[in-house]
C-alpha positions as CSV (number, residue, x, y, z in Angstrom):
1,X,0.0,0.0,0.0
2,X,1.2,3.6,-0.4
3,X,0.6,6.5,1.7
4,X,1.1,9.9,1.1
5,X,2.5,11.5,4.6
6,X,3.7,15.3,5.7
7,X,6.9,15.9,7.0
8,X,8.6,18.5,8.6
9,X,11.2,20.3,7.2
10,X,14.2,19.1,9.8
11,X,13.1,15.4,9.8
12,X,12.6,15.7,5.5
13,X,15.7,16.9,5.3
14,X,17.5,14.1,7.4
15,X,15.7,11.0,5.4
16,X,16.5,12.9,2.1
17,X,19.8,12.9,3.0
18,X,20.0,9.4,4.4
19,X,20.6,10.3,7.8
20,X,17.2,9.4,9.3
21,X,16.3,6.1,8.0
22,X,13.4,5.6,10.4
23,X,9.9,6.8,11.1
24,X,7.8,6.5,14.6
25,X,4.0,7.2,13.2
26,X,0.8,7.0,15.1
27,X,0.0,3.5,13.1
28,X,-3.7,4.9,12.2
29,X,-3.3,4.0,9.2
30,X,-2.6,0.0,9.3
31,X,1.7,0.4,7.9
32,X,2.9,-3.2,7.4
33,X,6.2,-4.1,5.9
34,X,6.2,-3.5,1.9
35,X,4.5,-0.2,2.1
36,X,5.6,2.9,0.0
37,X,5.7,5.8,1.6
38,X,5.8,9.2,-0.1
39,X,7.1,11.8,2.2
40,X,6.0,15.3,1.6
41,X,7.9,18.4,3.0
42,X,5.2,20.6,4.7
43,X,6.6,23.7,6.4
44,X,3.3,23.9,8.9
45,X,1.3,25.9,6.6
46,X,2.1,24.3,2.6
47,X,3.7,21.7,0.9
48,X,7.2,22.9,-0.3
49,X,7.1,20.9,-3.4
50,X,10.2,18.6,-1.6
51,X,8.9,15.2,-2.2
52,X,10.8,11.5,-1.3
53,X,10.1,8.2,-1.8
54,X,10.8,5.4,1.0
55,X,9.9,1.7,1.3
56,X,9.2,0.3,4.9
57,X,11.3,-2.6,5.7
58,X,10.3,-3.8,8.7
59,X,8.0,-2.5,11.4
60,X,8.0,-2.5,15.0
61,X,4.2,-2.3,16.5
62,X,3.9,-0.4,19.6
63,X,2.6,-1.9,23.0
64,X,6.6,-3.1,23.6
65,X,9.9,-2.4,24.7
66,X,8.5,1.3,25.8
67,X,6.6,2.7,22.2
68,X,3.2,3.3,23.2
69,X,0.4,1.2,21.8
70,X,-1.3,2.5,18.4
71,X,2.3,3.7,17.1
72,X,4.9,2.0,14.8
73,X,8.6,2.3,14.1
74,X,8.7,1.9,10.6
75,X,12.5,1.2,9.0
76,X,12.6,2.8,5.3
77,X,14.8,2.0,3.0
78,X,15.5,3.9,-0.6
79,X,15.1,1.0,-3.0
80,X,12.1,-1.3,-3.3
81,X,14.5,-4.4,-4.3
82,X,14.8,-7.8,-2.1
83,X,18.3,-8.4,-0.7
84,X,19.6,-11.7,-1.9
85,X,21.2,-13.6,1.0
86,X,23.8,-15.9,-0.1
């Protein structure tokens, strides 16, 4: 599935430039592993135009190890492509 998501300008600019390769989102809309998300820069009143694309991973549900209940940690990666494992 692929959801279209606002982010601030600090955090956009840390996953554009690879830094931040995580996101902790209040999982209200049902984020499972395989998921596309489009991250859109929104500076609190307008999109900026600043647009990236991530793929989630793997997901951590909340209700554990101290993230609240109805949030997720979501790992992105940049590429949609399955590892091979040798």
């Amino acid at each position: 599935m692929t959801h279209e998501l606002k982010i601030l300008p600090e955090y956009f600019n840390l996953v554009a430039s690879r830094e931040k390769t995580f996101e902790i989102r209040k999982n209200d809309r049902n984020y499972h592993a395989g998921d596309t998300l489009i991250l859109k820069e929104w500076d609190g009143e307008k999109y900026t135009g600043r647009v990236v694309t991530r793929y989630v991973n793997y997901i951590m549900y909340g209700g554990q190890y101290g993230l609240e209940d109805g949030y997720c940690i979501m790992n992105l990666k940049i590429s949609n492509a399955k590892a091979v494992l040798d």
